[in-house]
N, C-alpha and C positions, 0 to 999 in steps of 0.2 A: 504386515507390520514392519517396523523398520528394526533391520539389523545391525545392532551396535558394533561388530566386529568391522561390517563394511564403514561403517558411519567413523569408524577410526584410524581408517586407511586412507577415509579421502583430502583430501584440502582444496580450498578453492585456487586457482593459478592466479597469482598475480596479486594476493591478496595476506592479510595478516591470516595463522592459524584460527580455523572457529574455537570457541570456546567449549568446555566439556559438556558432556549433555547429562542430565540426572533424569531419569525416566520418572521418578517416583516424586519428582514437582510439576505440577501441572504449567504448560507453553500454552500464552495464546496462539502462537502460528501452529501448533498442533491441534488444538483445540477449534480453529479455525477450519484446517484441513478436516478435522471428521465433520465440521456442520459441510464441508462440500462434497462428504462420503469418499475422501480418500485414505488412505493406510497408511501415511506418514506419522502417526500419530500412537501412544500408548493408552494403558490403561487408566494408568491417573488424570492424563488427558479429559480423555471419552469419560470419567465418573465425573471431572471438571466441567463440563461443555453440558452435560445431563443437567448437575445439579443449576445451572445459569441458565440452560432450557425450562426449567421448570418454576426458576423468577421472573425472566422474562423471556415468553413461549413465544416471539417474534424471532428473536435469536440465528436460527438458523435459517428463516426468510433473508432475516439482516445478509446475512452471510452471504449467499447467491447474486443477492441484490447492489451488494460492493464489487463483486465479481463479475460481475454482468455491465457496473459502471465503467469498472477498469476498461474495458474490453471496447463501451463507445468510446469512452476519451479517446482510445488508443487511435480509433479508427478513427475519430474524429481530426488530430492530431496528422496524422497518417496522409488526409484529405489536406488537409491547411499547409503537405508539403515538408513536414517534419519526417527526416528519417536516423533522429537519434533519439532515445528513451533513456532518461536513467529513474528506477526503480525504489525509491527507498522503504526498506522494510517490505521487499519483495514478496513473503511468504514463500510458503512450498508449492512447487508448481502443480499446475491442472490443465487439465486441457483447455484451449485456446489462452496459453501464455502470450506476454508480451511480443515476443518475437515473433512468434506463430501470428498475430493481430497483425503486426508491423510492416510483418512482407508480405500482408496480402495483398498489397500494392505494390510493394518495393522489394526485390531480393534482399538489397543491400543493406538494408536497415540496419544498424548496430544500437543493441542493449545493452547496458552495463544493469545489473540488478544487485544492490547492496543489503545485507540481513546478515545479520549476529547471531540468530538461532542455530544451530549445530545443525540439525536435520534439515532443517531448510537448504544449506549449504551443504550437503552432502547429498543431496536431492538434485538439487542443482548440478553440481557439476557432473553427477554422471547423468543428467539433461542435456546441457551442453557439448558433452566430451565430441572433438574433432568438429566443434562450428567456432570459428575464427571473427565472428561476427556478435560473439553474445557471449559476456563473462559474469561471474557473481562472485563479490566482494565479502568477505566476512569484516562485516567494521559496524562500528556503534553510530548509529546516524547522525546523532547527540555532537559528532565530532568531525563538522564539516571538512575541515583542513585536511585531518586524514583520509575522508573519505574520497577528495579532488586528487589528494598525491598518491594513493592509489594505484597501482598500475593497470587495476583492469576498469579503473574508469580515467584516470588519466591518459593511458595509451591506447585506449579505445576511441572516443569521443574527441570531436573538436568542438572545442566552447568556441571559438569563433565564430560560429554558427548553430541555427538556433539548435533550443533539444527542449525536448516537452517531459517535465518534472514531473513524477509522479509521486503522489504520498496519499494510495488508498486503505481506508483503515490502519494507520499505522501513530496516527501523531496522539487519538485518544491514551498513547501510551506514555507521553510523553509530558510530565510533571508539569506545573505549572512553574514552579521552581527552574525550570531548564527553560523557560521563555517561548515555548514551542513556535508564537509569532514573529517575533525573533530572529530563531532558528530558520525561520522558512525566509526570512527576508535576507537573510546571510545568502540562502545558495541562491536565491533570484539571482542574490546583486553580481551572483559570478555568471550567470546567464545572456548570452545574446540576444539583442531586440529583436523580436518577432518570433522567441520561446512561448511554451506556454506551461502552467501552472495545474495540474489536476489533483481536485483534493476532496478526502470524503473522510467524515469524521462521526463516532457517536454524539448520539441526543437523547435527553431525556424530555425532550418538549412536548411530545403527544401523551406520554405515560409515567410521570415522575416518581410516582411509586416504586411499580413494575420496574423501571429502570435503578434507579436507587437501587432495589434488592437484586439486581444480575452484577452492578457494580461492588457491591457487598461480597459473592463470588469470587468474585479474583483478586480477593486478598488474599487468598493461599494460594496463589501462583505466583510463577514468576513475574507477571505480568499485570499489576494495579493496571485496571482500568480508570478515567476520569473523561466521563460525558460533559460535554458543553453544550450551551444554549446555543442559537442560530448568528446572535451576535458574538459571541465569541469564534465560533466560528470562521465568520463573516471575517474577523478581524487579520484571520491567519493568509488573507489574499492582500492586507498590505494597500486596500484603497486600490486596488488595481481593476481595470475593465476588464468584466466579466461576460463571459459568452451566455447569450440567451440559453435559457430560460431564467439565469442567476443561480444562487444558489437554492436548492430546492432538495426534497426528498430523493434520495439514492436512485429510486426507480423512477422518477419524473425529469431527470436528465437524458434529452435527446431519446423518451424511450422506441423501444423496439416491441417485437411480438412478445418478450418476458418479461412484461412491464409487474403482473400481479396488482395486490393490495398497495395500498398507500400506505405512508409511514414506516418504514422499515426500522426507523429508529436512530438513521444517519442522514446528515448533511451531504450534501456533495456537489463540487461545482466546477468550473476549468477557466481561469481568467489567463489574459493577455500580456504581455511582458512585455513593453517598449509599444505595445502594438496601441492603436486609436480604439476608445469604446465601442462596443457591439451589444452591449444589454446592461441592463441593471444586475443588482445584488440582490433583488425582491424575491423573498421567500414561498415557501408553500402558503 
């Protein structure tokens, strides 16, 4: 489990201090971490992450299944020639992180990874400690401007050239009130043609009940959750070409040998930025 003494010492470099952490309110990026069985995470957490397992028992499928998205984008991206990644609402790390994806073609690859959670950040940077190639920002994502001026994503990355956006599992967090489509079109517009876009979001399309009652859950947390349909989703790419297969079920993008069940409960998809169409937007 995580030690609040360390977690008090750390700071991210180059970035505003993380914010206090309250162990006894339940984090989705903690909560997050235990569906991937890792120890970043509390008690209130894991009785958080149980009682939403027991609304909706895909849950911690979901979980893997974003994880496991993250990981083709990366490599997807990786292949397409990308070797800059910025991270938003990064989560706490696990095995095969961004960077770890990034240079398995490339040494050079530079990550910037931006998260507000405390633990997450303090996770992180003793991740990172002495790689000059990969920093994590404590900043609210909600708040593009400061997340560009920055310095460990300002002085890390060149917008010049391209950098493939990533926002998995992260934007269901993000109000309808804050524009989240919006929001994503802001940091496009500061992106270079030939970026690209990867995004994976909850749904309650296959099981609205079910779902409806896990989103009922995390109103005692930190972290309101709000699922979207496939068009709403859809809408957070901005009309933008989207890479085959379009937007589709989490594990039906580009899958691999850990494809599983269908429907994991998330959208997810990776469109072009500047670039000519390569597929449709056609769903599951």
């Amino acid at each position: 489990m995580t030690d609040l003494s360390e977690l008090r010492s750390l700071e991210a470099p180059g970035s505003l201090e993380a914010p206090s952490v309250n162990p006894e309110i339940p984090n989705a990026a903690r909560m997050y971490d235990y569906y991937l069985g890792g120890l970043h995470n509390f008690a209130a957490d894991r009785a958080a992450a149980e009682r939403t397992k027991a609304a909706m028992p895909w849950v911690s499928h979901a979980a893997r299944a974003n994880r496991n998205f993250l990981r083709r984008a990366v490599r997807f991206c990786r292949q397409q020639g990308i070797d800059q990644f910025l991270d938003l609402g990064s989560g706490i790390p696990t095995v095969g992180n961004v960077h770890e994806v990034a240079r398995a073609g490339n040494s050079d690859a530079r990550v910037s990874y931006v998260d507000n959670e405390p633990v997450t950040v303090a996770a992180c940077v003793a991740l990172l400690a002495g790689d000059p190639l990969a920093t994590i920002t404590a900043m609210d994502i909600r708040d593009p401007d400061a997340v560009f001026a920055a310095p460990g994503v300002r002085d890390l990355l060149d917008f010049s050239r391209p950098v493939a956006l990533l926002t998995v599992a992260v934007l269901h967090f993000v109000p309808d009130e804050d524009d989240p489509a919006g929001l994503m079109a802001e940091y496009r517009g500061r992106l270079a043609p030939g970026s690209f876009h990867a995004l994976s979001h909850a749904t309650g399309d296959h099981d609205p009940e079910r779902a409806a009652a896990g989103v009922a859950t995390f109103k005692t947390t930190a972290n309101p959750i709000n699922i979207r349909t496939w068009d709403q989703v859809a809408q957070m790419f901005g009309g933008l070409p989207l890479v085959e297969p379009g937007l589709v079920d989490a594990t039906r993008w580009h899958p691999d040998d850990t494809v599983g069940p269908e429907h994991t409960g998330s959208w997810a998809g990776v469109a072009r930025i500047g670039g000519s169409p390569t597929g449709n937007g056609s769903g599951a």
